[in-house]
N, C-alpha and C positions, 0 to 999 in steps of 0.2 A: 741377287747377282745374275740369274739365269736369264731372267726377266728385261735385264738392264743391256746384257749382249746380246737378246733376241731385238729389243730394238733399237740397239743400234746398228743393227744386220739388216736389218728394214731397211731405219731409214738410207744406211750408206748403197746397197743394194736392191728396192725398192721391192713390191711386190712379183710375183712370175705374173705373167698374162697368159690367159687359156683359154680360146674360143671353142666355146661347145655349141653342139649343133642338135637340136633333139627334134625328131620327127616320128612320125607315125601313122597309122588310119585314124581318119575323124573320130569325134568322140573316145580315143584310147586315153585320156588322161593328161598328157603333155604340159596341157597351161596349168591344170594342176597340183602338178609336179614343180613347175616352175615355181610359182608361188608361195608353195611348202618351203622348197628352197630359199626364198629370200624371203621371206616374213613369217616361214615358223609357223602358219597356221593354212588351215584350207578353208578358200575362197570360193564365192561362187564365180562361175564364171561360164562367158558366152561362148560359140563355135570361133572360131581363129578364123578370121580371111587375111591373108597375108602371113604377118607374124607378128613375135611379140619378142622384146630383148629386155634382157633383164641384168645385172652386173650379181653375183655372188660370191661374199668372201669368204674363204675357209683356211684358219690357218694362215701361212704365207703366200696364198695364192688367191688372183683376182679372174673367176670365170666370167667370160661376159658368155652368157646363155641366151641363144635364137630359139624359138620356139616356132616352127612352122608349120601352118595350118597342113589335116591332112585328108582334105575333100577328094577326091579322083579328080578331077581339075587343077589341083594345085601340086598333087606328086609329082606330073614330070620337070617340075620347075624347082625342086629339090637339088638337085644337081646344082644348079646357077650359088648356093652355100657353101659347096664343097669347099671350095677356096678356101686358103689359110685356116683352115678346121684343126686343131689338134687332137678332138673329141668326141662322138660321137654319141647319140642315147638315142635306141629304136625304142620307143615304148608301145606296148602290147596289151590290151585288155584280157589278159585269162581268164576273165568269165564269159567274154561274150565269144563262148566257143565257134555261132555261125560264120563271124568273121577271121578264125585263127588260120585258114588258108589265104585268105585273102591279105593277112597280113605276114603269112611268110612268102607271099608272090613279091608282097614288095619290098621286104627285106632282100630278096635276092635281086629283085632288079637294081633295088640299090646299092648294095656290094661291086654288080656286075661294071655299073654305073663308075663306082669309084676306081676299080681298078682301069678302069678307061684312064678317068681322067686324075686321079690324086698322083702326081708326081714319086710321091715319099710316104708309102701306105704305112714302110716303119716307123715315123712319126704319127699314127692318125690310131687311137682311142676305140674301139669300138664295142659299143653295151649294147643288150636286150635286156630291156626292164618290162618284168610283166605286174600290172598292178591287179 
């Protein structure tokens, strides 16, 4: 019976939609992550130029996950994602301790970043994931 009113909650109300945004220093994991996420296992996979999007369901909700490359070249163009974000995933290598400053520089640039420009930060998500 539970079963039968959960989808007809669906279908009359549809999924939630939830733009996540997951960035980080290169090599921290990211794509990943992403990958775990929608197909349950780990991939290999190359450096990120650009990004990568991915849809993830969980439950009644449909994430659509950005995965954006995190070379020094491509951090200050993080920003240009902010947009319509509900969510946010810093991910963080906690082993590779020489770079844990340099990835809390740009965690706070990025914070500083958002409170610039995110309209409605009480709508907006935001994680550190250290793998």
């Amino acid at each position: 019976m539970g079963l039968t009113i959960s989808s007809l909650l669906t279908r009359l109300f549809g999924k939630k939609q939830m733009r996540i945004l997951m960035v980080g220093l290169d090599a921290a994991g990211k794509t990943t992550i992403l990958y775990k996420l929608k197909l349950g296992e780990i991939v290999t996979t190359i450096p990120t130029i650009g990004f990568n999007v991915e849809t993830v369901e969980y439950k009644n909700i449909c994430f659509t996950v950005w995965d954006v490359g995190g070379q020094d070249k491509i951090r200050p163009l993080w920003r240009h994602y902010f947009q319509n974000t509900q969510g946010l995933i810093f991910v963080v290598d906690s082993n590779d301790r020489d770079r844990i400053n340099e990835a809390e520089k740009e965690l706070q640039n990025m914070v500083s970043s958002l409170l610039v420009l995110h309209e409605n930060l009480f709508n907006l998500f935001i994680t550190v994931a250290g793998r």
